[in-house]
C-alpha positions in Angstrom: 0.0 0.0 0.0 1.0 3.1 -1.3 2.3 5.4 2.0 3.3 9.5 2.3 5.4 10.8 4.6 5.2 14.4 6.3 7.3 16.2 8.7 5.2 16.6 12.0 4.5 20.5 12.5 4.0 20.4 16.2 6.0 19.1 19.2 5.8 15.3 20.2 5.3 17.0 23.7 2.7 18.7 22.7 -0.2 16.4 23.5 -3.4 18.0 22.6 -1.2 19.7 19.8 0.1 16.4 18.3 -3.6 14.5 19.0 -5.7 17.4 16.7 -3.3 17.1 13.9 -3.2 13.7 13.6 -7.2 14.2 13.3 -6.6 16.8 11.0 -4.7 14.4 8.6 -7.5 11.9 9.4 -10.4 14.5 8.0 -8.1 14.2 4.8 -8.2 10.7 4.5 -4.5 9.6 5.9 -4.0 7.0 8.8 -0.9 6.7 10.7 1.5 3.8 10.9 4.4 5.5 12.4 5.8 8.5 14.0 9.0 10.1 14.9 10.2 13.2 13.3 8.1 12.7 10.3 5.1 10.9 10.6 4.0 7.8 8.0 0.5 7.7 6.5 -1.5 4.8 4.6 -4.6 6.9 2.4 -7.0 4.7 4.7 -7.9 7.6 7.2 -11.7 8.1 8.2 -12.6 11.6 8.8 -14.1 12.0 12.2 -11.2 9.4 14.2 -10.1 10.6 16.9 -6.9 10.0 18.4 -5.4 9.8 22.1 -1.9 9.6 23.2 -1.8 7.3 26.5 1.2 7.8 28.0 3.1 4.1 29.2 1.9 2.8 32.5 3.5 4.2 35.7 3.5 0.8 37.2 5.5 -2.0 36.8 5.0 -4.8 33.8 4.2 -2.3 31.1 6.8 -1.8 28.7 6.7 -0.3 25.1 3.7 -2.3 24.7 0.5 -2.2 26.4 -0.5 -5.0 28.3 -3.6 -7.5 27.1 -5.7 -6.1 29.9 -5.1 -2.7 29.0 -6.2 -3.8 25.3 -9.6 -5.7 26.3 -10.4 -2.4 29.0 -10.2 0.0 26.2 -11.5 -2.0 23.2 -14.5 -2.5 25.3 -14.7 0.7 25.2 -14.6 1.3 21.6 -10.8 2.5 21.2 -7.7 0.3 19.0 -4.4 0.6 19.7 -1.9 2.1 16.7 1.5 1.6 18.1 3.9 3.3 20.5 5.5 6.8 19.5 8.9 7.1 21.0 9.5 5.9 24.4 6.7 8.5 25.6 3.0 7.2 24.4 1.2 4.5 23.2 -1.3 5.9 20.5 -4.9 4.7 20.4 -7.6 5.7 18.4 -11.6 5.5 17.3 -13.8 6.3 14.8 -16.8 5.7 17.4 -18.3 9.4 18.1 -20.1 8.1 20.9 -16.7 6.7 22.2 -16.2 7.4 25.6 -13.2 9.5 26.6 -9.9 7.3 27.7 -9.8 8.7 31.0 -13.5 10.6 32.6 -11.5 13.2 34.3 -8.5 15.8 33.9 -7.0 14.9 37.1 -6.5 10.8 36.3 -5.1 12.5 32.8 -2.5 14.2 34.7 -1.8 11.0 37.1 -1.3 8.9 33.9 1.7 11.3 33.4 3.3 11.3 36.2 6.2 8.7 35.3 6.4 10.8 32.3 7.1 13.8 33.7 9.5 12.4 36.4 11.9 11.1 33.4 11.7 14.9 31.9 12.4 16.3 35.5 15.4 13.9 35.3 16.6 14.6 31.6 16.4 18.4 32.7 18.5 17.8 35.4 21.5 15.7 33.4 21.1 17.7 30.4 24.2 19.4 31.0 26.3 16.3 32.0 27.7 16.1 28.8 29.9 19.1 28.2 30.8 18.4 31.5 31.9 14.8 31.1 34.1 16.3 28.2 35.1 19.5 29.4 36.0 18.6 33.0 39.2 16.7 32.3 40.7 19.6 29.8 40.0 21.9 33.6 41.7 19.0 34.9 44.4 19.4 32.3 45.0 22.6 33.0 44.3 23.1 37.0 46.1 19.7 38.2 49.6 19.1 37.9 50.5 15.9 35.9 51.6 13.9 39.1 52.0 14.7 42.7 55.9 13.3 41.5 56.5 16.0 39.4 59.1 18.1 40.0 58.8 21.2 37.6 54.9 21.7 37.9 53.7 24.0 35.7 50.1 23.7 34.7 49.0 26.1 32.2 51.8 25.5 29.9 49.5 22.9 28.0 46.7 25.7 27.3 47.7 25.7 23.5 47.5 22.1 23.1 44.0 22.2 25.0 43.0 25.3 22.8 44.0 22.7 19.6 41.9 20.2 20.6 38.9 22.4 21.7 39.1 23.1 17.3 38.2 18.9 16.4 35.6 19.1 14.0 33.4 16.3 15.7 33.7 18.6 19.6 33.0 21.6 17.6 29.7 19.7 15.8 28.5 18.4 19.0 28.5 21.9 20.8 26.8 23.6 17.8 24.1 20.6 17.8 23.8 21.0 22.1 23.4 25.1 21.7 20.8 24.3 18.9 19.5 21.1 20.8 19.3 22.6 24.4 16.7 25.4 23.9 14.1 23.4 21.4 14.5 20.4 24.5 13.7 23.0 27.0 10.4 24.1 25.3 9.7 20.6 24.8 10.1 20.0 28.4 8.5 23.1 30.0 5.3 21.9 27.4 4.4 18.5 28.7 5.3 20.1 32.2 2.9 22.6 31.9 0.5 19.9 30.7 1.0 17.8 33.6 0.5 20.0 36.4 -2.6 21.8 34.7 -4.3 18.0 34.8 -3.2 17.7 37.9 -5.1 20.8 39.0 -7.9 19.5 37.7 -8.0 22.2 34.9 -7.2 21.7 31.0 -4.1 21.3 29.2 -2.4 24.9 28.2 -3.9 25.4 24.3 -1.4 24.2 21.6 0.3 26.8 20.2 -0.8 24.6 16.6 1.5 23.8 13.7 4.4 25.6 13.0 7.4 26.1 10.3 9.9 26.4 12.9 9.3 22.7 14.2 9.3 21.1 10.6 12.7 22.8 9.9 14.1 21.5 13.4 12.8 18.3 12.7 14.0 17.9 9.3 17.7 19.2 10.6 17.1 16.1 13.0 17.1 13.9 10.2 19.7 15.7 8.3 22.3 15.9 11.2 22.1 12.0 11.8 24.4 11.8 8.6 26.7 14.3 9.3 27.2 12.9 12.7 28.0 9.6 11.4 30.7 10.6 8.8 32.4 13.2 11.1 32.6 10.4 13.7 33.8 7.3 11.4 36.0 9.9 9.4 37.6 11.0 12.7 37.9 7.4 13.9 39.4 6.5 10.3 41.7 9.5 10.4 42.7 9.2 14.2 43.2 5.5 14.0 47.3 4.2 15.2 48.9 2.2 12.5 52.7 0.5 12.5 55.6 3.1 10.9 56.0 1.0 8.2 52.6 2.2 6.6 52.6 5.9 7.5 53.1 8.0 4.7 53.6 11.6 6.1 57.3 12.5 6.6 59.3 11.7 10.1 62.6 11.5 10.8 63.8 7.9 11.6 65.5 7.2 14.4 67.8 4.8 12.1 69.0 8.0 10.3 70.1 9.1 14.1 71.8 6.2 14.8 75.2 5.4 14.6 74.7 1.7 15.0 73.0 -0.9 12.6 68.4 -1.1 14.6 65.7 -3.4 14.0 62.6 -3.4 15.5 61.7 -5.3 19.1 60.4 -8.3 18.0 62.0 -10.9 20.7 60.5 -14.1 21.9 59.8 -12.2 25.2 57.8 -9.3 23.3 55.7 -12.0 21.4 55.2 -14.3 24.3 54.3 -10.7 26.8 51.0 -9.8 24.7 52.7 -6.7 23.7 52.3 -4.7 20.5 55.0 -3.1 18.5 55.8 0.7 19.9 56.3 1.7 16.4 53.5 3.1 15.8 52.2 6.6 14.2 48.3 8.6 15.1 47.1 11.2 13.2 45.3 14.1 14.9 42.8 16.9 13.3 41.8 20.0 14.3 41.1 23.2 12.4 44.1 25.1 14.0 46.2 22.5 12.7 45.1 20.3 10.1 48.3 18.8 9.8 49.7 16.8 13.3 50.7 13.2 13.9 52.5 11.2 16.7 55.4 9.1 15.6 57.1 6.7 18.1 60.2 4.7 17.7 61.5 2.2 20.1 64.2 0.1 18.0 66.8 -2.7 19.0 70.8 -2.4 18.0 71.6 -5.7 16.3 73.9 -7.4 18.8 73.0 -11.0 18.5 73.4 -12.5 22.2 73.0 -9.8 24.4 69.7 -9.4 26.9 67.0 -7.3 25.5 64.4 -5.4 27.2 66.6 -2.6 28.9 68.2 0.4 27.7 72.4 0.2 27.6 74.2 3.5 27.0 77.1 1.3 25.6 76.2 0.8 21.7 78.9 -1.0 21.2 79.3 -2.9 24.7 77.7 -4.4 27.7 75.4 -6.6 29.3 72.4 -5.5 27.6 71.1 -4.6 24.2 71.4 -1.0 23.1 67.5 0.2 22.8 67.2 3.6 21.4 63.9 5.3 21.6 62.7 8.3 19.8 58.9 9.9 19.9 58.2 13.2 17.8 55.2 14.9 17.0 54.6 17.6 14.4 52.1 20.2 14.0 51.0 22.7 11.5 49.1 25.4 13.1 49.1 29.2 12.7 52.6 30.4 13.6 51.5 32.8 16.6 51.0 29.5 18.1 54.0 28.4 17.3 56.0 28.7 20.3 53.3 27.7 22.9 52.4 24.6 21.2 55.9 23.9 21.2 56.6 24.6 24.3 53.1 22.5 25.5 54.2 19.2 23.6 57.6 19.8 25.2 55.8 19.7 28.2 53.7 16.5 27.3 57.0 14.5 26.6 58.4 15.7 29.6 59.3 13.1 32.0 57.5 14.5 35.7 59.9 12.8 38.1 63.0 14.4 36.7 64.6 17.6 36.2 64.8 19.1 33.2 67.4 21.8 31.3 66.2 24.3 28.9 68.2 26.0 26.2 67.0 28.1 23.1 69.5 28.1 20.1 69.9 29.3 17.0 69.8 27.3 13.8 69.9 28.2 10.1 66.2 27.8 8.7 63.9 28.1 11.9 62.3 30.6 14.0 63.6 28.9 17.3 65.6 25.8 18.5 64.6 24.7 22.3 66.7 22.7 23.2 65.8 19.8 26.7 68.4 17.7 28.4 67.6 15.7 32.0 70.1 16.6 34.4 71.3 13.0 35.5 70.3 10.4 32.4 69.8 9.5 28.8 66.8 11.7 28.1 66.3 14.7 25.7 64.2 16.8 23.8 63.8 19.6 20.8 61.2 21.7 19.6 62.0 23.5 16.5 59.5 25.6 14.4 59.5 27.6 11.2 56.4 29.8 10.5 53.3 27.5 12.1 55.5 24.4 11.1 56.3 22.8 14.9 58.5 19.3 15.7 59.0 18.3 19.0 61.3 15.4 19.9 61.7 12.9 23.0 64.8 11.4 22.6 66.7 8.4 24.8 69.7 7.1 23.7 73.5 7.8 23.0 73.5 10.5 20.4 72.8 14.3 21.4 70.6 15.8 19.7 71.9 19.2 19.2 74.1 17.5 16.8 71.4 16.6 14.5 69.7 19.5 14.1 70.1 19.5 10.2 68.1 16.3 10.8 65.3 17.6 12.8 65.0 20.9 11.1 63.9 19.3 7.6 60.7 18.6 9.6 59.9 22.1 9.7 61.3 23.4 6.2 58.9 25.3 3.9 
């Protein structure tokens, strides 16, 4: 049977509202089969049905369906059930003028509700819990120090980095859709309220305001944003997904370029036998400040058949254990008056809480600015250089210094 499909002009809280234009589209011959931001019709409406919206039971063993004694009680009474709309109402309906009403009274109207009105009471009362849940750990970010270990606290120092982040595409989608969302969700809400506690008085429901434009063009950006939603979430996933070295394709300086001594990956019996996955990895990030910025970490072997792995030797050449090199870097291409602080935040990212750290800013052919990290008493250091809003930071362990490689890091960052 041959259906039509409209988008519903008033609110799904709107009770009376929603019940006279579904009699409306009755009078015109059109019968609904389904409801939700657009309502499905079959051309086998009777003009004269009426409709009622019963909202689910506020007692126990009535679910999204109403129960058989529910059925019997109202058939009896000359009304057929429809189907549910939402998680709200079950939708009933008779052709019978001399039907009687579902309930005899306003005030058992407004009872029926109750359970109802309790979940929006709730639903205003968390409605905020999600920009909390996602901005509460950037305050925590930025207000906590990294660990009660660290020695050289200092906690606004990753503000860029949180600023970066605060431009994804998919956080910046989801607070235009909860600034849209909020205020249509709080008319919605203060509606049925209003509704409730007039029956519950004893008096009428508040008049419908009737059908409107507004709520067919919020309604069909409902549909339209489900879409968008998905692409910008699997798209991030897709492009924010961690993959081995070996298949990123965006440049990074390899740590067997740094090297004086033949590497290969850490692929012992012990790793394979631990559960352990490689540490040669790379993640892409996205934001609008910075379109381009990925993670690349190294953690490579020296090639010293015999000698224990699993621990890092300062001795390339010599002792017990096998020399293991590690080597993270991110890069970031962002607008270069943020150059400097996100380098400085990343910096501050690699940088290792329980020890003390050096800094040194030097100059070098081709960039804006060198910084240059070195822990006081081991094998750890680091590098930012920057040239316009092109930004690498390095973490390095191992036996070469990295000031002496500078013509190394600083082709990350060359025009």
């Amino acid at each position: 049977m041959k259906t039509k499909r409209k988008f519903i002009p008033v609110s799904l809280y709107d009770i009376p509202g929603l019940e006279h234009w579904l009699e409306e589209q009755a009078n015109l011959g059109l019968f609904p089969v389904g409801l939700s931001e657009w309502a499905t019709f079959t051309p086998t409406g009777v003009p004269g049905t009426r409709f009622r919206l019963d909202p689910f039971a506020n007692r126990m063993g009535e679910g999204t369906e109403p129960t058989q004694e529910k059925l019997e009680l109202y058939e009896a009474a000359g009304w057929k059930y429809a189907f549910p709309i939402g998680q709200a109402y079950f939708l009933f309906y008779t052709t019978d003028p001399a039907a009687p009403e579902l309930y005899t009274d306003w005030e058992s109207r407004g009872l029926s509700l109750d359970r109802l009105a309790e979940q929006i009471r709730r639903a205003k009362r968390s409605q905020f819990l999600p920009p909390i849940a996602i901005f509460l750990p950037l305050l925590v970010l930025l207000f906590l120090p990294a660990s009660r270990f660290d020695v050289q606290p200092d906690r606004f120092t990753r503000l860029p980095l949180v600023l970066l982040y605060l431009f994804n595409p998919f956080l910046l989608l989801f607070i235009a859709l909860f600034c849209y969302q909020t205020p249509i969700q709080l008319r919605d809400y203060r509606t049925l309220l209003a509704t409730h506690e007039n029956l519950k008085e004893g008096l009428p429901p508040p008049p419908s305001p009737g059908p409107s434009k507004r709520i067919v063009r919020e309604h069909m950006v409902s549909v339209l944003l489900v879409p968008v939603l998905l692409l910008v979430l699997v798209g991030g996933r897709m492009l924010e997904r961690t993959v081995p070295v070996e298949e990123f394709t965006a440049p990074y300086v390899s740590l067997r370029d740094m090297e004086s001594v033949p590497l290969g990956p850490y692929e012992t019996i012990i790793r394979k036998n631990s559960g352990l996955s490689s540490e040669n990895v790379a993640k892409r990030q996205f934001t609008l400040l910075a379109p381009a910025w990925y993670e690349v970490s190294q953690n490579l072997d020296a090639l010293q058949p015999g000698r224990r792995p699993g621990s890092f030797s300062p001795d390339p050449r010599g002792g017990e254990y096998t020399y293991s090199p590690n080597l993270d870097m991110t890069y970031v291409h962002t607008l270069p008056l943020l150059a400097r602080p996100v380098a400085r935040s990343q910096m501050d990212v690699y940088r290792l809480v329980n020890l003390r750290w050096t800094y040194e800013e030097v100059d070098h052919p081709g960039t804006d600015f060198v910084i240059l990290a070195n822990e006081v008493d081991g094998p750890w250091q680091m590098a930012a250089l920057a040239k316009g809003g092109r930004v690498a930071v390095f973490r390095y362990a191992g036996k070469e210094d990295l000031a002496d490689h500078l013509d190394l890091l600083a082709a990350m960052v060359a025009p």
